[in-house]
N, C-alpha and C positions, 0 to 999 in steps of 0.2 A: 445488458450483455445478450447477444443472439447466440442461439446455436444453432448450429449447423447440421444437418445427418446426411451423410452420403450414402447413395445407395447405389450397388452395383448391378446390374445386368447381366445376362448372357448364359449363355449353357455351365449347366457344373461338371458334367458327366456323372457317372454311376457312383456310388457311396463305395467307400473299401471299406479298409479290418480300421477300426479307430478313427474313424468318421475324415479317414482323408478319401482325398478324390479317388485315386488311383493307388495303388499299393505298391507297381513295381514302376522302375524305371532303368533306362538303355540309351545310349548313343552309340552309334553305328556309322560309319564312315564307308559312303560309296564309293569306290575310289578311281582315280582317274582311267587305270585298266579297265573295271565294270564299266564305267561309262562306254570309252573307246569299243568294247566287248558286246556293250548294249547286255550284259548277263544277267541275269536272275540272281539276286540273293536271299539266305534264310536272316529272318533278321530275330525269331521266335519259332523257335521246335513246336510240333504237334503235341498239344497237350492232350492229357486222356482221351479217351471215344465218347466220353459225354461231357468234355468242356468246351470253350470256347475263348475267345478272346476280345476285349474291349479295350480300346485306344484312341489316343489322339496321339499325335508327331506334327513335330515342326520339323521343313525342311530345311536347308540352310544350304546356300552355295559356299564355296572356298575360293575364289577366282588360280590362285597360282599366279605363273607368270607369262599363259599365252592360251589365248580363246578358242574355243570350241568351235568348229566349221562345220556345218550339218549336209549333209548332201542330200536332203529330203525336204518334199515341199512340206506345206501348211498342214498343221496337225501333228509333225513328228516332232519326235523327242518329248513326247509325256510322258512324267511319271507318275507308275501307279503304283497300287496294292492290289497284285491283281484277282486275289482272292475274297481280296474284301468287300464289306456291304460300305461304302462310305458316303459320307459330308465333307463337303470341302474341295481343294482344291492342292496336289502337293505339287505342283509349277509345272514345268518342261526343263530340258534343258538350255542353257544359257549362252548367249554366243557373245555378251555383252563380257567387260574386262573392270568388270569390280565385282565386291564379296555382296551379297545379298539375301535375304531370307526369300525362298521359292514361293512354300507355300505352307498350308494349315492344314489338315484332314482330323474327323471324330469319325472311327468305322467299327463293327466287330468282326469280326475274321468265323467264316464257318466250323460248325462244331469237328472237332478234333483234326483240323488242318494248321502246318505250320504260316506263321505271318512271313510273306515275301514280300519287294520291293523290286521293281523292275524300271529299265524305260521302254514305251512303248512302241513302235513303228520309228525309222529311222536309221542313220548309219554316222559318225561323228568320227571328226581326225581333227588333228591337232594342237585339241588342247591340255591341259596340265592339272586343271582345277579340280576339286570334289568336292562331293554332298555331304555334310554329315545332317544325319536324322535325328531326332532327340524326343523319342518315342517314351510315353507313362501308359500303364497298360494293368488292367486286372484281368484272372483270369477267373472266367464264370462257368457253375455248372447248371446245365439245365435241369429244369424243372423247380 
């Protein structure tokens, strides 16, 4: 008989309370207005003046039932965190007509500022679809 051990790879992120990865978690629904709006959202309050925040999110498109027309060249409609330090990548927006995962980001967000989510450069009509985000997150204090 053989055996086998598989072993896995890749980032853990930070240790929490009870040896999980992350301690809190959120999903948060960009929605077709913010898009339309291109608006800023809070997606995490400013925690105290000497904490901070540590994350990953998956982005996740929703198609609806009619695409996004961007009236801006190359480079619009990214979205960011635009407070945060990050890794990764959380897509753009989408002009294609199905559901899709955007992107991935691991960032920490500056000491005692709330985590936002924005898209970046651009202007968009048409479409129906949303983002939902689905962010695990601990909150750290320094020193």
């Amino acid at each position: 008989m053989k055996t086998i051990e598989i072993i896995t790879l890749g980032p853990q992120g930070p240790t929490g309370p009870a040896g999980s990865v992350y301690s809190g978690s959120i999903d948060v629904t960009y929605s077709s207005s913010n898009i339309l709006g291109t608006e800023e959202i809070t997606i995490l309050s400013a925690p105290s003046s000497t904490q901070y925040y540590e994350f990953k999110a998956i982005v996740e498109y929703n198609y609806g039932s009619t695409p996004y027309t961007s009236s801006g060249g190359l480079g619009t409609g990214l979205l960011v965190f635009p407070d945060a330090i990050t890794a990764g990548s959380p897509g753009s927006v989408p002009t294609e007509s199905l559901d899709k995962v955007l992107g991935f980001v691991e960032g920490v967000n500056p000491k005692a500022t709330a985590l936002k989510f924005k898209i970046k450069n651009g202007t968009f009509s048409g479409g129906d679809g949303d983002f939902k985000l689905k962010l695990q997150y601990n909150t750290s204090t320094l020193g």
